[in-house]
N, C-alpha and C positions, 0 to 999 in steps of 0.2 A: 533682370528676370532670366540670369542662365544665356547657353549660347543659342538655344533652339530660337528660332522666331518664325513662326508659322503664319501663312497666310489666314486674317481671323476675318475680314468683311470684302466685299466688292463694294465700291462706291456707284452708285448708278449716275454719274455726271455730267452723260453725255446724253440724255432723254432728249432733249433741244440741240439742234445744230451750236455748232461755239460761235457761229455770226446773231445766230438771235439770241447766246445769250446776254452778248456784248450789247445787240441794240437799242439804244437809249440808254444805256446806262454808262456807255463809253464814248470819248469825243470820236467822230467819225476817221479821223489818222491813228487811230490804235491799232488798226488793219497793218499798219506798217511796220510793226513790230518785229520779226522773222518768229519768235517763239513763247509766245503765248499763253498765259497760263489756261487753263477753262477756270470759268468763274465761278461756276458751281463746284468745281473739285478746292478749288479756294475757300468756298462759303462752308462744305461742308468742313473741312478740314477745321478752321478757326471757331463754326460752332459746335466741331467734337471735342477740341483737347484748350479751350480758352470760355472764360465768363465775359458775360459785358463790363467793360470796366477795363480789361487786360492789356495789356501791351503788345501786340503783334511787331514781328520784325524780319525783313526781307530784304538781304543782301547783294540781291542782282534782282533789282522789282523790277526792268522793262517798261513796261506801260501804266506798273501799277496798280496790277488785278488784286493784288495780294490784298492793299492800301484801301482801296478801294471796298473789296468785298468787308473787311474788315471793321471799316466806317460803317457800312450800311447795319452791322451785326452790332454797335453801340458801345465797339472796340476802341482802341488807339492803335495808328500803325505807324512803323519808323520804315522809310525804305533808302536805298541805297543803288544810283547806277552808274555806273564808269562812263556814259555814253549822255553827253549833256542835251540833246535831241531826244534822247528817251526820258533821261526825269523833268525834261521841259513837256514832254509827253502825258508822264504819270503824273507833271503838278495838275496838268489840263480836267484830268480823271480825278483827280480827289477836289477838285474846286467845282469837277459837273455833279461830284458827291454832296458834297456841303447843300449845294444850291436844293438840289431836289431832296431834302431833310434829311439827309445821315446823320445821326447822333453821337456817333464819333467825329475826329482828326485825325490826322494824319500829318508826318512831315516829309520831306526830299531831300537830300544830298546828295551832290554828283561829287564821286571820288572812286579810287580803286581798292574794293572792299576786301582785300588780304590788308589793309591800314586801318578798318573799319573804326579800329579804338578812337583815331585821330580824328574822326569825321563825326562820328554822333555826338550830340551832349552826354556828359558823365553821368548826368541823372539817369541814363539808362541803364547804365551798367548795375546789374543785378537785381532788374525789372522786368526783363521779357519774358512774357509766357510761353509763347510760341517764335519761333521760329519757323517761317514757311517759305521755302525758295525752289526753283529749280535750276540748274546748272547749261549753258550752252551746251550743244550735244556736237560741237564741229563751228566751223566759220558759215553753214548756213542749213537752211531747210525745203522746205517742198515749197514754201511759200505761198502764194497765191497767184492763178490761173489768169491771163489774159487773153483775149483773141482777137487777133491784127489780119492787116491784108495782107499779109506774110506767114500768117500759121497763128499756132497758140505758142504762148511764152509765159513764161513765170515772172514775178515781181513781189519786191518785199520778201527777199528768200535769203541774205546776205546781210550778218551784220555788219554795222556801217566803217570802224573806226577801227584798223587794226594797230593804229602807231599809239594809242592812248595803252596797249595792253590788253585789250579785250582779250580774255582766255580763250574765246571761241577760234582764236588762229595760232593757241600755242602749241599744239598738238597734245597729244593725251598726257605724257608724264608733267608739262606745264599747266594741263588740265587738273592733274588730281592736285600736285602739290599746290596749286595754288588756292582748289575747293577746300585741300587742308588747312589751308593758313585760316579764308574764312570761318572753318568751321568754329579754329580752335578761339579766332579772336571773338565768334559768337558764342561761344559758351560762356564766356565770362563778361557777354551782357544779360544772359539768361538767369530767372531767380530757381533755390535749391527746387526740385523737381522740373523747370521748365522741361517742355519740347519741343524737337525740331523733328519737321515734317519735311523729306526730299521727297521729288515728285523727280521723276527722270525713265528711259525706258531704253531696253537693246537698239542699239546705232551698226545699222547694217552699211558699211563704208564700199564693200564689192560685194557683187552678189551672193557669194557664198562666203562671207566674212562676215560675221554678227558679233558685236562685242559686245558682251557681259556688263555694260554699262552700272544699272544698281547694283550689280556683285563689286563690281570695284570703288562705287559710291558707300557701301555696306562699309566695306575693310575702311578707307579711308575716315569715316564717321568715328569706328569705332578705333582705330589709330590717334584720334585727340581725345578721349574720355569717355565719349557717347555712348551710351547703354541701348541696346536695342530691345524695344516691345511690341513692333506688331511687321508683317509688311501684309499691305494690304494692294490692292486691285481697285485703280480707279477705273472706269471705262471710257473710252474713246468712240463706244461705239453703242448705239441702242438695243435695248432689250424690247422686243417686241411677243408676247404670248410664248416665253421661251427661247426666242431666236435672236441672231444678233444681225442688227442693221449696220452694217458698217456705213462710215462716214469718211473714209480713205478717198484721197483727191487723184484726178483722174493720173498724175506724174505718178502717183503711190504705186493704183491699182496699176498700170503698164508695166510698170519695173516687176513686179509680182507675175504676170503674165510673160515676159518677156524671160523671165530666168526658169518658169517651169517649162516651157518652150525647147529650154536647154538640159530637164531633165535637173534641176536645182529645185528640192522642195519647198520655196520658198512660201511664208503665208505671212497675208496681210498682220500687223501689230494694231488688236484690239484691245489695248489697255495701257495706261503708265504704272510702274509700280512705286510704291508710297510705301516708304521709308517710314516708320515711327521710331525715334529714340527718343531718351530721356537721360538730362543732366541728373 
């Protein structure tokens, strides 16, 4: 569709906190994850650009939100994660799926998905409708909040396993090349028009360093074949009569405060932006 790609929808996906949208519908250690999909930015995605019946596929699932939301939508999901404590994780979540009537499946494989070919069954190749992932943003995140007789501290903010390869500690040039290997061995599990949906957002590394994270997601996508049709605006953050309720965790909001303090204009990030291409 040309090189333009204009921002065409906001996703409202953040109307519910991300812990309640998790609650009951995820084993209680999915908290432990470092990075998360929302499951609603998951549900809508799979019921905007997939039918029931389809084949969903998520090359760094984590916990499985992909797998998961996908099953409950009457999907099929294939997921994939380097981190054998995570798809020990994600099996957890598509078997709490099953149980409470999802009308889809779902399957797991731990392996490192720049090999993806070797890891799935062959039946998939040139079955997937969708592709839906999002990318490590770094070796960790804001995580979740604790408080001790010692202060507040963070936990579950670190992913676990850097000798398996995890991207998340290779730094960015080992980041893209290797989101490119993914991409390109996921196109040629995807059938003629599939899509792949990246969810990913700016990674502010120092306070006044913001990297262009989907801009370089962008170029790399369309570097293996990928055709670009929308980017759109999921939200992170509530819509209230017009207004937006942020949901930024207290590490967030101090960094934000602490850097305009210093005269740095920094503003909180209220949205991921989502990628649409097309094989």
């Amino acid at each position: 569709m040309g090189e333009s790609m204009p921002v065409t929808s906001v996703w409202l996906t953040c109307q519910q906190p991300a812990r309640d949208q998790r609650r009951g519908r995820y084993v209680p250690e999915s908290s432990s994850h470092p990075g998360k999909m929302l499951p609603h930015l998951a549900a809508h995605a799979i019921s905007s650009y997939t039918a029931p019946g389809d084949l969903v596929f998520d090359p760094m699932c984590g916990a499985g939100i992909t797998l998961v939301e996908a099953m409950h939508l009457g999907r099929q999901g294939v997921g994939i994660d380097i981190e054998p404590r995570y798809t020990a994780l994600a099996a957890s979540n598509v078997a709490l799926a099953a149980s409470q009537g999802a009308t889809g499946s779902a399957q797991v494989f731990t392996g490192d998905a720049t090999g993806l070919l070797g890891l799935v069954p062959a039946s998939v190749v040139g079955r997937v409708g969708l592709v839906l992932t999002s990318p490590p943003y770094g070796r960790g995140t804001h995580g979740l909040v604790r408080a001790t007789s010692a202060g507040v501290r963070k936990r579950d903010h670190v992913y676990g396993d850097r000798e398996r390869g995890n991207l998340a500690y290779g730094g960015w040039s080992r980041l893209f090349d290797g989101f490119a290997a993914i991409l390109a061995a996921s196109y040629r599990l995807l059938r003629p028009g599939g899509i792949v949906v990246i969810t990913c957002r700016p990674v502010r590394r120092q306070r006044d360093d913001l990297i262009d994270l989907p801009g370089q997601l962008l170029g790399v996508a369309r570097s293996v074949g990928l055709v670009p049709v929308q980017r759109c605006a999921a939200m992170l953050a509530a819509v209230r009569d017009g207004q937006i309720v942020h949901r930024a965790n207290m590490f967030g909001l101090l960094a934000v405060r602490r850097a305009r303090d210093e005269g740095i204009p920094v503003h909180l990030i209220a949205h991921e932006d989502v990628l649409v291409l097309r094989r």
